[in-house]
VOPAGU-2260 file (C-alpha; in pm, 1 decimal, decimal comma):
REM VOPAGU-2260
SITE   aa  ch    i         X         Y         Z
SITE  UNK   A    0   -1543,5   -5012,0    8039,5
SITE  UNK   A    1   -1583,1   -5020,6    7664,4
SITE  UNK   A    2   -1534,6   -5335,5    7483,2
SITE  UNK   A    3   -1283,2   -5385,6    7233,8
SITE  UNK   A    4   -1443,2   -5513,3    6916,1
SITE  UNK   A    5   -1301,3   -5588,5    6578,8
SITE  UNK   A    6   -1450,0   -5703,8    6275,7
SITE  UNK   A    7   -1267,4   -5956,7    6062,8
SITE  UNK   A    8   -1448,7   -5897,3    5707,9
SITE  UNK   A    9   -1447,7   -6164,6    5384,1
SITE  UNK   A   10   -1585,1   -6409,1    5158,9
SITE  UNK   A   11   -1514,7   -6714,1    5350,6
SITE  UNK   A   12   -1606,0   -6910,1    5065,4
SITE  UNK   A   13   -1443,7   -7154,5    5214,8
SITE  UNK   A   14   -1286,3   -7037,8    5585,5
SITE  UNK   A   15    -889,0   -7189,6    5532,9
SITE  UNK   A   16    -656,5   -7261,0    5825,8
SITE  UNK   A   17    -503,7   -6903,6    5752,5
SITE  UNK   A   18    -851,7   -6750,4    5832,4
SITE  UNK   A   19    -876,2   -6934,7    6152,0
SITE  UNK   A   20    -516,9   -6789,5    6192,5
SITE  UNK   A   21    -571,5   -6437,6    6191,8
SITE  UNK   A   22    -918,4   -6478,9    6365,1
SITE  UNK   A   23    -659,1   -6624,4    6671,6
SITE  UNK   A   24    -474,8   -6414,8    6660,4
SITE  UNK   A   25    -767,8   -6084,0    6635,8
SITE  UNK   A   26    -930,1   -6211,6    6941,1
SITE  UNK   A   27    -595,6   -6215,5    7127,4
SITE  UNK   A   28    -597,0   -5900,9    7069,1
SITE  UNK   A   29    -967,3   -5763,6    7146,2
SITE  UNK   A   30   -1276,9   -5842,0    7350,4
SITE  UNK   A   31   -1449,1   -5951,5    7048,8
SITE  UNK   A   32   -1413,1   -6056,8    6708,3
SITE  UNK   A   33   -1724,9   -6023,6    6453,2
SITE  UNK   A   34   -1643,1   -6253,0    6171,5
SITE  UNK   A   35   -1808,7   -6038,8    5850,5
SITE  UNK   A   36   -1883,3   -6324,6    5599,0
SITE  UNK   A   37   -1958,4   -6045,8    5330,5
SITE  UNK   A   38   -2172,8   -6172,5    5021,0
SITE  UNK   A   39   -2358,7   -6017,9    4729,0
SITE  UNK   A   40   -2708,3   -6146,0    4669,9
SITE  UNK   A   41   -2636,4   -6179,2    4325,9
SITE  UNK   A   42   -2341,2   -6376,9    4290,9
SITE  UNK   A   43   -2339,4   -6731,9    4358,5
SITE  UNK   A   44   -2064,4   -6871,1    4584,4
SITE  UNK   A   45   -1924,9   -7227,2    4590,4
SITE  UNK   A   46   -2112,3   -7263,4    4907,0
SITE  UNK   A   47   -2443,9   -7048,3    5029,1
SITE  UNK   A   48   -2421,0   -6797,0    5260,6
SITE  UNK   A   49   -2592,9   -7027,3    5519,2
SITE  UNK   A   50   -2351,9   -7310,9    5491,6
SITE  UNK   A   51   -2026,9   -7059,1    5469,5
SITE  UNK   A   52   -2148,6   -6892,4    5809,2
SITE  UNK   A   53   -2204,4   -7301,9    6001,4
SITE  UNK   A   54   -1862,5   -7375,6    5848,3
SITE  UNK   A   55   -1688,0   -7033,0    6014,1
SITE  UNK   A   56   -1842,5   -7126,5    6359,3
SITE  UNK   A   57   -1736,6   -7465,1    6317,4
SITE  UNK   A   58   -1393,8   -7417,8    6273,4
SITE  UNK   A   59   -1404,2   -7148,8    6545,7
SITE  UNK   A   60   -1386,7   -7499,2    6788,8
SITE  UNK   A   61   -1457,3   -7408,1    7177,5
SITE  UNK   A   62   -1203,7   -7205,0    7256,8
SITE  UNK   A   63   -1333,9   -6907,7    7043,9
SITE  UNK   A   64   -1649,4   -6919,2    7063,0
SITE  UNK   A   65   -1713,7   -6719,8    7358,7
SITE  UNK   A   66   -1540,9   -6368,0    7166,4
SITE  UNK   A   67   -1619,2   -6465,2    6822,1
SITE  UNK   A   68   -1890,5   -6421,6    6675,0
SITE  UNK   A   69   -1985,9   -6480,1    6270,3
SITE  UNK   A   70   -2285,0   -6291,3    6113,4
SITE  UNK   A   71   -2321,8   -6250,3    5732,4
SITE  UNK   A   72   -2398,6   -5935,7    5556,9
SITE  UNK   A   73   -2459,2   -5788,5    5212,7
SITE  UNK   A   74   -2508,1   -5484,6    4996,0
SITE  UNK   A   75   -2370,0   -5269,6    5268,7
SITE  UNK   A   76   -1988,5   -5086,5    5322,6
SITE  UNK   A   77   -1745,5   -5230,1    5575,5
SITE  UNK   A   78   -1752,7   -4925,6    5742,6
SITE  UNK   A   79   -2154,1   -4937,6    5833,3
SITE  UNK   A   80   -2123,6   -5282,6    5942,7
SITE  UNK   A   81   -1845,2   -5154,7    6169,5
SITE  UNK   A   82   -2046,0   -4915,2    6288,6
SITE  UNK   A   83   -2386,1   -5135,6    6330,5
SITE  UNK   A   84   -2185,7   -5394,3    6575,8
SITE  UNK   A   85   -1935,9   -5101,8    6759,6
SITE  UNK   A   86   -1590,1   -5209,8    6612,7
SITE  UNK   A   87   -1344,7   -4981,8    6625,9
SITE  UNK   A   88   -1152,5   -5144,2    6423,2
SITE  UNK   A   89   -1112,0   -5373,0    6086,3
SITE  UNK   A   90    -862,5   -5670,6    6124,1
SITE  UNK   A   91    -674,8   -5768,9    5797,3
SITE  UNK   A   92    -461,5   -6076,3    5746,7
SITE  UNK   A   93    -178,4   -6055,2    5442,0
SITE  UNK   A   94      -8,2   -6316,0    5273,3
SITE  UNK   A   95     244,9   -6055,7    5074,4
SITE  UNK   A   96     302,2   -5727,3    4963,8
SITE  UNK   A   97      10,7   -5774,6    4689,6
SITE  UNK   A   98    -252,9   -5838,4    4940,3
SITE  UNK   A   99     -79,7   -5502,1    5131,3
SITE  UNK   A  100     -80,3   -5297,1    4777,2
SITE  UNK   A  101    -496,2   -5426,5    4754,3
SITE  UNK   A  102    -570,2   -5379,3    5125,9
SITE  UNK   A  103    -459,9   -5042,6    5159,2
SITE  UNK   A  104    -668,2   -4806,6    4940,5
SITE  UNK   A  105    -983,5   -4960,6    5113,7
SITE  UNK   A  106    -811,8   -4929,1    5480,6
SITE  UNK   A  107    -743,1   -4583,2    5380,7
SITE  UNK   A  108   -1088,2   -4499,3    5238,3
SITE  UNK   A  109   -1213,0   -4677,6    5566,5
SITE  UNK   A  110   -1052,5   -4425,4    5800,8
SITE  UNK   A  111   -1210,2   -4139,3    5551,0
SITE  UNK   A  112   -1552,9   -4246,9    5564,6
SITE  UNK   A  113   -1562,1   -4331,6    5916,9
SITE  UNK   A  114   -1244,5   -4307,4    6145,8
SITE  UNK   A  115   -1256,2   -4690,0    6184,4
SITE  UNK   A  116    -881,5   -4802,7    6144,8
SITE  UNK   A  117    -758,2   -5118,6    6036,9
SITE  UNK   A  118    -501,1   -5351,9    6150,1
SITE  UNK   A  119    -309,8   -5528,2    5887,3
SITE  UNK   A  120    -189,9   -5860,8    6043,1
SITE  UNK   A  121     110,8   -6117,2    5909,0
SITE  UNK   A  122     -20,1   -6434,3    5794,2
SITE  UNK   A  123     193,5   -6737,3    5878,0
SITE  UNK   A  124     443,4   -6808,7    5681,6
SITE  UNK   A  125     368,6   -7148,0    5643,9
SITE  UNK   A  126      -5,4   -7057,9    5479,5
SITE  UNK   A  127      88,2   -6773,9    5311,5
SITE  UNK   A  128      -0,1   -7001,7    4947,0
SITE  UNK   A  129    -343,0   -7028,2    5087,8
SITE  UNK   A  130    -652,6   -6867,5    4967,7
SITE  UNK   A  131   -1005,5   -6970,0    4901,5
SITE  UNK   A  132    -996,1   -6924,4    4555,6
SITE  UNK   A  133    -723,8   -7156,0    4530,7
SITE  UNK   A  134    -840,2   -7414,3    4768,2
SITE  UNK   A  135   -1151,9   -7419,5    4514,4
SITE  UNK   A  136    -991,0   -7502,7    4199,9
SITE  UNK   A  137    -677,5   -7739,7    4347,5
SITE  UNK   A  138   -1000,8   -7923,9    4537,6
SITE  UNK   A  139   -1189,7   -7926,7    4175,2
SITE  UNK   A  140    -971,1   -8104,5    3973,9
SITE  UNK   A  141    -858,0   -8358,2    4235,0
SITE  UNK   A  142    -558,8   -8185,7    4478,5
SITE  UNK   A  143    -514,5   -8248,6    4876,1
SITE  UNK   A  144    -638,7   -8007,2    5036,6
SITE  UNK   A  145    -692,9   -8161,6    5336,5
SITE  UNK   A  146    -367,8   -7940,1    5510,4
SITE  UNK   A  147    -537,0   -7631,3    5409,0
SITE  UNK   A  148    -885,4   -7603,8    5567,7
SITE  UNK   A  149   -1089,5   -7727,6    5869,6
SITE  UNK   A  150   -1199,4   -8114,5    5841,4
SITE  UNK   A  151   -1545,9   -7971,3    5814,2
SITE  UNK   A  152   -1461,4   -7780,3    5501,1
SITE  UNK   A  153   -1288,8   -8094,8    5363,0
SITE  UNK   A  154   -1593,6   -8269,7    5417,1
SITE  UNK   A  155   -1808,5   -7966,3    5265,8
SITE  UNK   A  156   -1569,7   -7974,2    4948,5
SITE  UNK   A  157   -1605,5   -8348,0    4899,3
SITE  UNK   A  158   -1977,4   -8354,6    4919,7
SITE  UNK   A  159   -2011,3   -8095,2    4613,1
SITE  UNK   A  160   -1828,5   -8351,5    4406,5
């Protein structure tokens, strides 16, 4: 029998409680989940690829940790990385119809350059405001974040003050 595998691609820079959301929800849905903390080598996140990677399997908590697994990667296309672990797919969380009108010409280009499909997933309603990018700058000039991302993350943000 052939396992179902998905990849679950991004920045993760930091991993929010919609992340964790979709990753649920992905390995609901397949055998296993490969979290894809993509990076390039020559930008500088908020936190290093190391760190972003221990906060993802974190958050993960026990009961995902046995189909997810996180693994960073860089200077590489989505598709090859797809192909180097076996996904057949590439699960996509949205918040809105702009992160649908971005998502789609990759998804499409995707399924050109490889066959590998991906599977666009609802975010909850309730975190649709949230992105990492945000949770960066509301955490930077003093905002509670603390509804928004793991404790661990909380506690990641507070020590780069």
């Amino acid at each position: 029998m052939t396992t179902r595998r998905c990849v679950c691609p991004g920045s993760f820079d930091p991993v929010t409680l919609g992340h964790l959301d979709i990753l649920r929800r992905a390995a609901a849905l397949y055998d296993e989940v490969v979290v894809a903390v993509l990076h390039n080598p020559a930008k500088q996140g908020t936190f290093p690829v190391e760190r972003r990677l221990a906060l993802v399997r974190e958050a993960l908590g026990e009961e995902l940790r046995a189909t997810v697994r996180v693994e960073a990667y860089a200077d590489r296309l989505l598709v090859d990385v797809c192909r180097e672990v076996g996904a057949q797919a590439v699960v996509k969380g949205l918040r809105g119809g702009t992160d649908f009108a971005y998502e789609l010409p990759m998804a499409l280009m995707n399924r050109h350059l490889s066959g590998v499909e991906t599977l666009f997933l609802p975010g909850d309603p309730g975190l649709e405001h949230v992105s990492s990018s945000l949770v960066r700058e509301v955490h930077r000039y003093g905002g509670d974040v603390s509804a928004l991302v793991p404790g661990g993350v909380l506690a990641a943000l507070r020590e780069l003050e």
